[in-house]
C-alpha positions as semicolon CSV with decimal commas, in nm:
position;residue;x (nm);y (nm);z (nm)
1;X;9,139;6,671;13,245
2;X;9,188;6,591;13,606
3;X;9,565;6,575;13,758
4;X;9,614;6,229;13,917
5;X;9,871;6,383;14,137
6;X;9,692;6,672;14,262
7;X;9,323;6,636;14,179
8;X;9,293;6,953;14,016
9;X;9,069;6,977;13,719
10;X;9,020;7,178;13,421
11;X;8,796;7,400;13,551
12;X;8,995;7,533;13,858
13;X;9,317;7,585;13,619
14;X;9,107;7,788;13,384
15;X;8,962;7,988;13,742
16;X;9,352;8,030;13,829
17;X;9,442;8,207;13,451
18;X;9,135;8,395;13,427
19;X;9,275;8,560;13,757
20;X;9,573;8,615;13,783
21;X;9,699;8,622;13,376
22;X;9,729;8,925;13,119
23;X;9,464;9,019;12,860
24;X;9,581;8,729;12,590
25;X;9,536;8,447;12,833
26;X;9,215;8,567;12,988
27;X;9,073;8,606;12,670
28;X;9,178;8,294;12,551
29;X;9,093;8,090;12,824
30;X;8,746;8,172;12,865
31;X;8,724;8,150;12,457
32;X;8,915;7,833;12,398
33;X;8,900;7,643;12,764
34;X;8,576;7,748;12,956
35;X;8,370;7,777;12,602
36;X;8,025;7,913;12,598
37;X;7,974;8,346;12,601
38;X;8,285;8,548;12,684
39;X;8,266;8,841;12,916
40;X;8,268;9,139;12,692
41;X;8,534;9,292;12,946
42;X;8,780;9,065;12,790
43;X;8,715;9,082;12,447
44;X;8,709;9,450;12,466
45;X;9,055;9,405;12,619
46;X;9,290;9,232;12,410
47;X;9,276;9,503;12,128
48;X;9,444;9,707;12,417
49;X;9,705;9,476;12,465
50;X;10,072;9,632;12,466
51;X;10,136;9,330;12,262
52;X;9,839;9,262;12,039
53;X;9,907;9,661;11,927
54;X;10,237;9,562;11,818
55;X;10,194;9,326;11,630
56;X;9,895;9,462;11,461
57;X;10,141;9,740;11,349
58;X;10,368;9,521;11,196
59;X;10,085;9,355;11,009
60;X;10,043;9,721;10,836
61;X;10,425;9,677;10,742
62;X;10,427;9,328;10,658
63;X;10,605;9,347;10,298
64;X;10,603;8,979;10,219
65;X;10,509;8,630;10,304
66;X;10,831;8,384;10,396
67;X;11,106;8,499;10,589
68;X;11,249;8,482;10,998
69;X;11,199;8,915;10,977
70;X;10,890;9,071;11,153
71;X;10,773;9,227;10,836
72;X;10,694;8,865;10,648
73;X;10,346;8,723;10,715
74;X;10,372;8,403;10,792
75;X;10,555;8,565;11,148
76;X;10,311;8,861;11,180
77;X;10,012;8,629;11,104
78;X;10,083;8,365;11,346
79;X;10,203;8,573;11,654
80;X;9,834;8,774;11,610
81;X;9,651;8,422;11,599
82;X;9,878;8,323;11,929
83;X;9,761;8,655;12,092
84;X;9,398;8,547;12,042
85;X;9,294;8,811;11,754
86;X;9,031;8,608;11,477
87;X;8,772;8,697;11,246
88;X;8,535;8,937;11,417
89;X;8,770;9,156;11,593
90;X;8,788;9,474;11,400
91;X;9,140;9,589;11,454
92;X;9,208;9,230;11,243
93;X;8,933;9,289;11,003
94;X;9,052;9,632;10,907
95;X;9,357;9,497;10,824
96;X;9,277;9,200;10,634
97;X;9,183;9,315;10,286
98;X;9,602;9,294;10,125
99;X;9,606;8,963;10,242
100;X;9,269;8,812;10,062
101;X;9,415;9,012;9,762
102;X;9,693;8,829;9,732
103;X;9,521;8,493;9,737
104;X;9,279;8,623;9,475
105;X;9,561;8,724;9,269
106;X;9,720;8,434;9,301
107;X;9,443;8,180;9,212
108;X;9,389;8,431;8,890
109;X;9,803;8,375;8,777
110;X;9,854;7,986;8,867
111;X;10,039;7,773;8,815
112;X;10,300;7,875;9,007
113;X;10,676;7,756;9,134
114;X;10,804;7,630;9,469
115;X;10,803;7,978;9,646
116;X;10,467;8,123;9,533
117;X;10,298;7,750;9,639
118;X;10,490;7,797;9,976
119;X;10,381;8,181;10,020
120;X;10,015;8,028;9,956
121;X;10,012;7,755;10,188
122;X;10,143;8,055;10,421
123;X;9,825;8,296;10,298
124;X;9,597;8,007;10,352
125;X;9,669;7,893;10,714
126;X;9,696;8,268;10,801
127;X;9,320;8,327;10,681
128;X;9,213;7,943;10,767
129;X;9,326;7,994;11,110
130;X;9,174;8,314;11,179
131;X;8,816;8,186;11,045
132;X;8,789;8,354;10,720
133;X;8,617;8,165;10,522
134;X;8,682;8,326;10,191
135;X;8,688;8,112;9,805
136;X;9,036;8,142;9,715
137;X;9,119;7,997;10,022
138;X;8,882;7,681;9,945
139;X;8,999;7,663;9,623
140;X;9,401;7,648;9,734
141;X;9,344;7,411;10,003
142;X;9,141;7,154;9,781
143;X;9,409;7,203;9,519
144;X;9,683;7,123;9,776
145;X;9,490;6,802;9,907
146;X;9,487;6,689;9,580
147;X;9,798;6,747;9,484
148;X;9,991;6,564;9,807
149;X;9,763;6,290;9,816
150;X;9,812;6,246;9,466
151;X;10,175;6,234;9,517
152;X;10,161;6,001;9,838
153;X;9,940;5,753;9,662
154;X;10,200;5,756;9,353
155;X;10,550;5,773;9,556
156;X;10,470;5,717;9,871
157;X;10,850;5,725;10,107
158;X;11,025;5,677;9,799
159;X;11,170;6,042;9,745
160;X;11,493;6,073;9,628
161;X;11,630;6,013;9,339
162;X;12,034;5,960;9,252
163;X;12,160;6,337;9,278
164;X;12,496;6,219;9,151
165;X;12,316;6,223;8,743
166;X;12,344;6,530;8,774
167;X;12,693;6,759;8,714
168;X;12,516;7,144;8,772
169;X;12,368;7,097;9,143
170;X;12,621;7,394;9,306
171;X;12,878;7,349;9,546
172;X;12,655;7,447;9,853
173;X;12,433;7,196;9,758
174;X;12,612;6,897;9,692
175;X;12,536;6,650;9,965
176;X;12,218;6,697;10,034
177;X;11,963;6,490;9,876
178;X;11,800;6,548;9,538
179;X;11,425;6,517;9,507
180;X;11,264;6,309;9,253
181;X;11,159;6,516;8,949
182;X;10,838;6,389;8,975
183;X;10,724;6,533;9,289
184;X;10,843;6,901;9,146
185;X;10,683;6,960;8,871
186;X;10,734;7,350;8,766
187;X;10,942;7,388;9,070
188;X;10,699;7,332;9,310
189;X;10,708;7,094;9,613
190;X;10,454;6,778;9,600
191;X;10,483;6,745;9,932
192;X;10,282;6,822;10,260
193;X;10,490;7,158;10,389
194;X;10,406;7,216;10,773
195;X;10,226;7,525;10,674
196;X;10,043;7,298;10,458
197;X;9,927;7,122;10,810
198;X;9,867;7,437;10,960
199;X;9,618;7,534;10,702
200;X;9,447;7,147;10,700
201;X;9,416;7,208;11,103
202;X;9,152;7,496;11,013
203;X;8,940;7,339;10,723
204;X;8,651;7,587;10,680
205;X;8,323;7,408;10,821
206;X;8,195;7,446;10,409
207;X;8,518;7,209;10,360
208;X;8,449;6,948;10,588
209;X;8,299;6,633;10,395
210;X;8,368;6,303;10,451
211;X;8,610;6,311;10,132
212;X;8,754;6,584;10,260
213;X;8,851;6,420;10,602
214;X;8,998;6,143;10,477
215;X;9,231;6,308;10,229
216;X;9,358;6,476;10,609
217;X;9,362;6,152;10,742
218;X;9,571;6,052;10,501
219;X;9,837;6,340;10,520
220;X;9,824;6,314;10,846
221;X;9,922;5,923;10,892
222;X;10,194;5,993;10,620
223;X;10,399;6,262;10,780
224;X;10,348;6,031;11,125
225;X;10,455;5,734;10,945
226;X;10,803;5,669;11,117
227;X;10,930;5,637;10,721
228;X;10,848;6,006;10,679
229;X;10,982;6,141;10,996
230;X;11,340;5,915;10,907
231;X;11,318;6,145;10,542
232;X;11,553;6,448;10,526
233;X;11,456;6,726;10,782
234;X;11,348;6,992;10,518
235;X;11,316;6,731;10,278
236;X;11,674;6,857;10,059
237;X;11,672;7,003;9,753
238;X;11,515;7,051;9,419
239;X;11,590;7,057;9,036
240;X;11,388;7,365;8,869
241;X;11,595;7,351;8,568
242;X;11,954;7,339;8,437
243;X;12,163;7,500;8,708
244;X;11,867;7,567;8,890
245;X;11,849;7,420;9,241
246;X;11,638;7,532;9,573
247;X;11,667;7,414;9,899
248;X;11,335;7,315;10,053
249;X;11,264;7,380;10,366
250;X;10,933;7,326;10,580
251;X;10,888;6,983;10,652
252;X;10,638;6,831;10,881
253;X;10,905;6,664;11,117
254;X;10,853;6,634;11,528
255;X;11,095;6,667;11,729
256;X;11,214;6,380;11,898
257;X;11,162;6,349;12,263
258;X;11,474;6,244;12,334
259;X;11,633;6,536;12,175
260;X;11,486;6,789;12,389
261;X;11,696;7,067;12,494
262;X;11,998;6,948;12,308
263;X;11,963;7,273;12,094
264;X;11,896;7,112;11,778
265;X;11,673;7,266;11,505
266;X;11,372;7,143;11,669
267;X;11,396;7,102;12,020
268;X;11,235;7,455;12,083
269;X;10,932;7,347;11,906
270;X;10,785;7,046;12,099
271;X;10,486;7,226;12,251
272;X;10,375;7,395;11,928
273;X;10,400;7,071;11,728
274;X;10,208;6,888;11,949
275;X;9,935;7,143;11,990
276;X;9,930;7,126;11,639
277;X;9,901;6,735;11,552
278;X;9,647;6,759;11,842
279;X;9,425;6,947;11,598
280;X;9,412;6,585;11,407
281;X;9,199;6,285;11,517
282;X;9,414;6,079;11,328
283;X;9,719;6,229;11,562
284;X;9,547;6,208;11,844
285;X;9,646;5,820;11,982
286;X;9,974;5,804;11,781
287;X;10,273;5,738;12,007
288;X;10,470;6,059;11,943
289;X;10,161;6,259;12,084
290;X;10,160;6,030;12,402
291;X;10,501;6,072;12,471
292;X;10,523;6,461;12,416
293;X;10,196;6,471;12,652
294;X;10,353;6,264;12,908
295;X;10,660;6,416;12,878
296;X;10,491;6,796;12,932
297;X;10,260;6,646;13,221
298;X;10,615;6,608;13,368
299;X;10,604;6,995;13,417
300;X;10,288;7,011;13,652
301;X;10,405;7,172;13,997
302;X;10,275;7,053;14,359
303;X;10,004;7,306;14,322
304;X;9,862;7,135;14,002
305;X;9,989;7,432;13,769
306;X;10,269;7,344;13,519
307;X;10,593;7,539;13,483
308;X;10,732;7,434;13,152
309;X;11,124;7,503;13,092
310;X;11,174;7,894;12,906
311;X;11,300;7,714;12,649
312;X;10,999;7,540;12,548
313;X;10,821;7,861;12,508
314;X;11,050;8,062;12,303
315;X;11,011;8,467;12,253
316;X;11,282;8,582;12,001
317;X;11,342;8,935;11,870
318;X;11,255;8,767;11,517
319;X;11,266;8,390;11,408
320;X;11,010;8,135;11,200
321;X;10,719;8,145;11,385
322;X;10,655;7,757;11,256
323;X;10,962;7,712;11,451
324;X;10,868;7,810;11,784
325;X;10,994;8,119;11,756
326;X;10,713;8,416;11,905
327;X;10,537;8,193;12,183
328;X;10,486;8,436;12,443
329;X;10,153;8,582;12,570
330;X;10,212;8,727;12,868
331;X;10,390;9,102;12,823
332;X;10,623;9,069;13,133
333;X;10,802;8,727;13,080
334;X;11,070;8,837;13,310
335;X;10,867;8,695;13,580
336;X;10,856;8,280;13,655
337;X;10,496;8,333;13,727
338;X;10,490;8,498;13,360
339;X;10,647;8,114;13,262
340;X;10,392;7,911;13,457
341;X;10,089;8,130;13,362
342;X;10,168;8,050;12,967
343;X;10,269;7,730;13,051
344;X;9,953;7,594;13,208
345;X;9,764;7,752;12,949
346;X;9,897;7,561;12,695
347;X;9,882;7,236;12,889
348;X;9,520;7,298;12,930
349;X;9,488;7,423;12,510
350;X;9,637;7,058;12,391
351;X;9,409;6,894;12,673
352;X;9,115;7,032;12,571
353;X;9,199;6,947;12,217
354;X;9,317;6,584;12,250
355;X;9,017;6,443;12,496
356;X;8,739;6,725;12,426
């Protein structure tokens, strides 16, 4: 990555974080950007992060697996993966063991309903993501390919079904549309959850056959089939059973460039999506991830760093993490170098993962 406007490459950005940034972005940087051996210095440093030590205490407080609170998983999980922390680094290691019980105790009690599939897909990315490769994990993630291919290859866009057959759906529901029986089964969803993407963004390397890749492919080219992305954001709801109804959430939708800013549901998520489709080589050339690249390229300053808008780099008190919601690294984010230090980091992170 060279910037046509200023001539700056990779390599002097990643000079210009390693200097001047906290101990997330150093770390990162030299881990994820530069490659090769990092300097001990800054692997022994992140532990002592301000910020990596919170969050590690919330992950020994962490009471479930879905929800916007700081004690839920999927939150706890995916702020320590943003701060750099993976397999290998003890303080993570230590604290591991709860979480690849649950996914042992869950593969030992399936099948299961909507939420217990969603708090797995939630379980796997978490350990995916931060290199575990542990069996359970395997075993859910093949089970999940199978099961949304299965369902793309049987009813493709076709979704809904005609919610008005039914008399029980409840007031708060009515209005929203009704998903076909046959893509929830039990209760559970059919269909590719953005966790699910997550999770299929980290295969284990013992996962990743030829077979394997193309099932991906696959998901991947469905949810950036413009049919999808027109489909209910969420998706709607789902029958489980007479008077039993359950709003899904969790769909793999991107928010429209256009839309940025406006304050809709997803307009605080645009750099997080696309570093996440940039995991994909099927993603990689698709005409939403040109135009969010373009559009974030629009950020670089004179100097060749890039100052994205706060808003596009959310820190909340709590909030869905799959949301955008805990994107800061640096721990003083009251300063605008604070802004342009994350930002250019994450420029440089989808760079490095879209050309290499």
């Amino acid at each position: 990555m060279v910037n046509d406007r200023t001539g700056i490459g990779r390599g002097a950005l990643a000079e210009w974080l390693i200097a001047n940034a906290g101990p997330v972005i150093r770390y990162r940087t030299a881990r994820e950007i530069v490659g090769g051996r990092v300097d001990p210095t800054l692997t022994d440093g992140l532990p002592t992060s301000r910020l990596v030590r919170l969050w590690l205490e919330r992950l020994d407080h962490v009471r479930r697996q879905h929800n916007s609170g700081n004690d839920c998983l999927e939150n706890v999980m995916g702020k320590l993966l943003e701060l750099g922390l993976h397999a290998g680094i003890a303080p993570l290691d230590e604290r591991m063991g709860f979480v690849r019980k649950w996914m042992s105790d869950a593969r030992s009690t399936w099948p299961a309903d909507m939420m217990r599939v969603l708090d797995g897909a939630i379980v796997a990315w978490g350990l995916a993501r931060a290199g575990y490769d542990d069996e359970n994990v395997r075993w859910f993630l093949s089970l999940r390919l199978d099961t949304i291919c299965r369902a793309i290859d049987e009813i493709g866009f076709d979704v809904y079904t005609d919610a008005r057959v039914y008399s029980d759906i409840p007031g708060a529901f009515r209005g929203k549309p009704l998903l076909k029986p046959e893509l929830t089964p039990g209760g559970e969803l059919r269909l590719p959850y953005v966790h699910d993407l997550y999770a299929f963004s980290a295969l284990p390397p013992s996962m990743r056959t030829a077979a394997v890749n193309r099932q991906v492919d696959k998901i991947v080219g469905y949810v950036l089939d413009d049919a999808y992305q027109s489909l209910y954001t969420g998706y709607g709801i789902l029958r489980a059973g007479k008077r039993k109804y359950y709003g899904v959430g969790w769909s793999v939708h991107l928010p429209k460039i256009t839309d940025i800013g406006a304050g809709n549901g997803l307009s605080g998520c645009l750099v997080q999506r696309l570093e996440l489709m940039a995991h994909f080589g099927a993603a990689r050339r698709h005409p939403w991830v040109v135009a969010a690249r373009k559009h974030l390229e629009g950020f670089c300053t004179e100097r060749g760093t890039y100052l994205f808008p706060r808003s596009y780099l959310n820190e909340r008190p709590t909030g869905y993490w799959v949301m955008g919601a805990h994107m800061g690294l640096e721990e003083n984010r009251r300063s605008p170098r604070a802004i342009e230090l994350e930002s250019t980091f994450r420029m440089l992170r989808i760079a490095k993962l879209l050309d290499g």
